[in-house]
C-alpha positions in Angstrom: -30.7 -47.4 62.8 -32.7 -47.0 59.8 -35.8 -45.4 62.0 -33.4 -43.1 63.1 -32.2 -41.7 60.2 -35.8 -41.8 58.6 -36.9 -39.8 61.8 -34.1 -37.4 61.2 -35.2 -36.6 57.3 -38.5 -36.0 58.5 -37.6 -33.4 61.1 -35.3 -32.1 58.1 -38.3 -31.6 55.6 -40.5 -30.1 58.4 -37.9 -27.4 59.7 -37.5 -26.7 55.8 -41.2 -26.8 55.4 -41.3 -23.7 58.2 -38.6 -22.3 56.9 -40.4 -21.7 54.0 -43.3 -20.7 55.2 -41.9 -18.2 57.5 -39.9 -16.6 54.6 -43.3 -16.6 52.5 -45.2 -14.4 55.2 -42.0 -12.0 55.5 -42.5 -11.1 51.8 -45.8 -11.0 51.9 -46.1 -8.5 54.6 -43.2 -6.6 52.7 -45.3 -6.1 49.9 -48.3 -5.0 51.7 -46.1 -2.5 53.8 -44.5 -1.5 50.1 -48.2 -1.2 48.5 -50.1 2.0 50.0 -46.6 3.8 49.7 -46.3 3.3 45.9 -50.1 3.7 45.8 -49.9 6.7 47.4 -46.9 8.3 44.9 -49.1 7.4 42.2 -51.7 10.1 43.3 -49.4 12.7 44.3 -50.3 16.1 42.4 -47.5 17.1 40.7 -45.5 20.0 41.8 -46.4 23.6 40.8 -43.5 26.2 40.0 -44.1 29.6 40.8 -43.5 31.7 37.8 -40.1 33.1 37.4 -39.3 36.2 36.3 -39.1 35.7 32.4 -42.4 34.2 32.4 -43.9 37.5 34.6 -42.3 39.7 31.6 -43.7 37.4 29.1 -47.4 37.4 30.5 -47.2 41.8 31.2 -46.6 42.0 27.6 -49.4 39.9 26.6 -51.5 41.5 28.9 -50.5 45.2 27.6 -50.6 43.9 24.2 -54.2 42.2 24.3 -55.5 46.3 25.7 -53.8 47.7 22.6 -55.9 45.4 20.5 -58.9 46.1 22.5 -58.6 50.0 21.9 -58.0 49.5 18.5 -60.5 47.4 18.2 -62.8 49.7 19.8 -61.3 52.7 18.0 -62.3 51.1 14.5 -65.9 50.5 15.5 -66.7 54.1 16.7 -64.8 54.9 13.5 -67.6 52.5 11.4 -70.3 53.8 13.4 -69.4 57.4 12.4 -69.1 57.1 8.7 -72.4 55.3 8.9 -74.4 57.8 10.5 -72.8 60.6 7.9 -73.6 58.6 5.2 -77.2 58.0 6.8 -77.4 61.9 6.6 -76.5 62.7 3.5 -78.4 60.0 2.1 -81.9 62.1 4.0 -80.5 65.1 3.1 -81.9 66.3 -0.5 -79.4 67.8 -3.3 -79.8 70.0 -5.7 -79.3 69.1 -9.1 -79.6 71.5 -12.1 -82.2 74.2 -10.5 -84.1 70.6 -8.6 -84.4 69.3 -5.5 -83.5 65.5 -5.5 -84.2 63.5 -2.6 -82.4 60.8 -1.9 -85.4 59.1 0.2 -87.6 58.4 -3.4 -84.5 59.8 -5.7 -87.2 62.1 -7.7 -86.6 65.5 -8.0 -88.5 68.4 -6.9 -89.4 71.8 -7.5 -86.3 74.0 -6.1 -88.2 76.7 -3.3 -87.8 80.7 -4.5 -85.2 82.4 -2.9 -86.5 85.0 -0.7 -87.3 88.4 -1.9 -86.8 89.8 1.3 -84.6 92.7 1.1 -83.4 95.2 4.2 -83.6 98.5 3.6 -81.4 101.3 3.9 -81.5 103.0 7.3 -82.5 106.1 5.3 -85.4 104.4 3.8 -86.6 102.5 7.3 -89.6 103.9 8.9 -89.5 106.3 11.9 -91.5 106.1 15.0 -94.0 109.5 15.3 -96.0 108.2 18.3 -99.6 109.1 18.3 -100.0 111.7 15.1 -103.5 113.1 15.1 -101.5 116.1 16.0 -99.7 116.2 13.1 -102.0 115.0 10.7 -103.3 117.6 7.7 -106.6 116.0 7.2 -107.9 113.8 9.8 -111.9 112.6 9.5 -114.0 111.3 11.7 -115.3 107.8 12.0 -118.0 107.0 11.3 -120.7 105.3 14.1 -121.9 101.7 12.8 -125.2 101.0 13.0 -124.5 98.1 14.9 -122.0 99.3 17.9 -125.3 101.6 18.1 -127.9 99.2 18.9 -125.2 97.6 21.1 -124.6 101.1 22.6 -120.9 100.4 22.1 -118.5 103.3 22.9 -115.1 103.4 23.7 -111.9 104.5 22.1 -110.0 103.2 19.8 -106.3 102.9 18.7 -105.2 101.9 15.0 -101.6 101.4 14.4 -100.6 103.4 10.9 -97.9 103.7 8.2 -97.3 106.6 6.3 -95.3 106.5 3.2 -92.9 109.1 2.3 -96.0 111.2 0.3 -97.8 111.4 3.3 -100.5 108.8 2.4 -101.9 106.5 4.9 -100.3 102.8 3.6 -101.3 100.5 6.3 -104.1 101.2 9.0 -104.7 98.4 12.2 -106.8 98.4 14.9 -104.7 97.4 18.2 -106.7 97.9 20.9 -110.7 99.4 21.6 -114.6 97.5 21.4 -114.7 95.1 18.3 -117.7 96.5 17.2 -115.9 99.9 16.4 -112.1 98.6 14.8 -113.8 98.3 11.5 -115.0 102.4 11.6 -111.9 103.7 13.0 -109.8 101.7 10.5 -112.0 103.3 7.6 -111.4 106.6 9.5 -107.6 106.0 9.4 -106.9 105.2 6.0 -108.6 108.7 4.4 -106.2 111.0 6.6 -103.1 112.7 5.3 -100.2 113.8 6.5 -97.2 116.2 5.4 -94.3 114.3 4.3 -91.7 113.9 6.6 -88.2 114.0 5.8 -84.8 113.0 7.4 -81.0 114.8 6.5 -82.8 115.8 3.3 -84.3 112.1 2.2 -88.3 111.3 3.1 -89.0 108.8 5.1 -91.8 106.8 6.1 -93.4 107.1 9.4 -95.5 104.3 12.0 -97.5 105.9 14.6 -101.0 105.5 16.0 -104.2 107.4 15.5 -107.3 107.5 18.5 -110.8 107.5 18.3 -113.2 108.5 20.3 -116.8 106.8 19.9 -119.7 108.0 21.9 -123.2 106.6 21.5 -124.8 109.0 19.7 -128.4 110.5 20.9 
């Protein structure tokens, strides 16, 4: 009797025993099924929200906003630039200070240039065009042959541009065209002829006109 109930305890222990057991492995493979799923919502990227409609408003306005500052920033630069390169000017330009010339590049002053004593003259007083005048001209000598166009044998003609003042005097005589050697002679020739003064709506006038000459080698 007492084997059988120590029997019996035994048998107890050991269906306890694999009850145990069997319960252990259940959670165990529980927790390994449980593992890769919280594992894997550890990792999971969070969710993105598409912008709504506020927040579209919100970034147009920054966007317009931010090219406003750009122009202006843009506009104040060329604006910087420009009042640098007019001050750069006027600093190279020179000034005039009390009849002086100061220039800003050494800041010493210099010698102010005349004013031009150019004048125009009346159109009563401006000369008139006669063409060639040996025409027209009261005394009129000939050149005379330079020794050395002569032993060059240099002949030609020979046409000196002339102004006449309003007495009829020659005022300017210059050769224009004809052999070098001879400009010199027929310039001496020009400047001793005279002419009768010419006159225009009652005033005398001065006249511009040409005179030729004729050189031939002499024998």
């Amino acid at each position: 009797m007492f084997q059988a109930r120590r029997d019996f305890g035994r048998s107890v222990i050991v269906s306890a025993a694999a009850l145990a057991m069997c319960a252990l492995m259940l959670v165990t493979s529980a927790v390994a099924q449980e593992a890769p799923r919280d594992a894997g919502s550890l990792i999971k990227p969070p969710t993105i929200k598409p912008p709504t409609a506020r927040s579209q408003t919100t970034n147009g306005r920054t966007s317009t906003s931010s090219r406003r500052r750009k122009r202006r920033a843009r506009r104040t630069r060329a604006s910087i630039a420009s009042r640098r390169a007019a001050a750069a000017r006027a600093a190279a330009t020179p000034r005039q200070v009390n009849g002086a010339i100061v220039d800003s590049a050494d800041g010493m002053p210099h010698t102010a240039p005349p004013a031009s004593t150019t004048t125009t003259l009346p159109r009563s007083m401006r000369p008139i065009s006669g063409g060639v005048l040996n025409g027209r001209a009261l005394i009129l000598p000939p050149p005379v042959y330079p020794p050395v166009a002569k032993a060059a044998n240099a002949a030609g003609t020979v046409t000196v541009r002339v102004l006449i003042d309003e007495n009829g005097k020659i005022a300017e005589a210059k050769a224009i065209y004809g052999p070098k050697l001879l400009r010199k002679a027929a310039e001496d020739a020009a400047r001793e002829a005279r002419f009768a003064p010419t006159q225009l709506s009652g005033q005398p006038v001065s006249v511009t006109g040409v005179i030729t000459y004729t050189f031939v080698v002499p024998q």
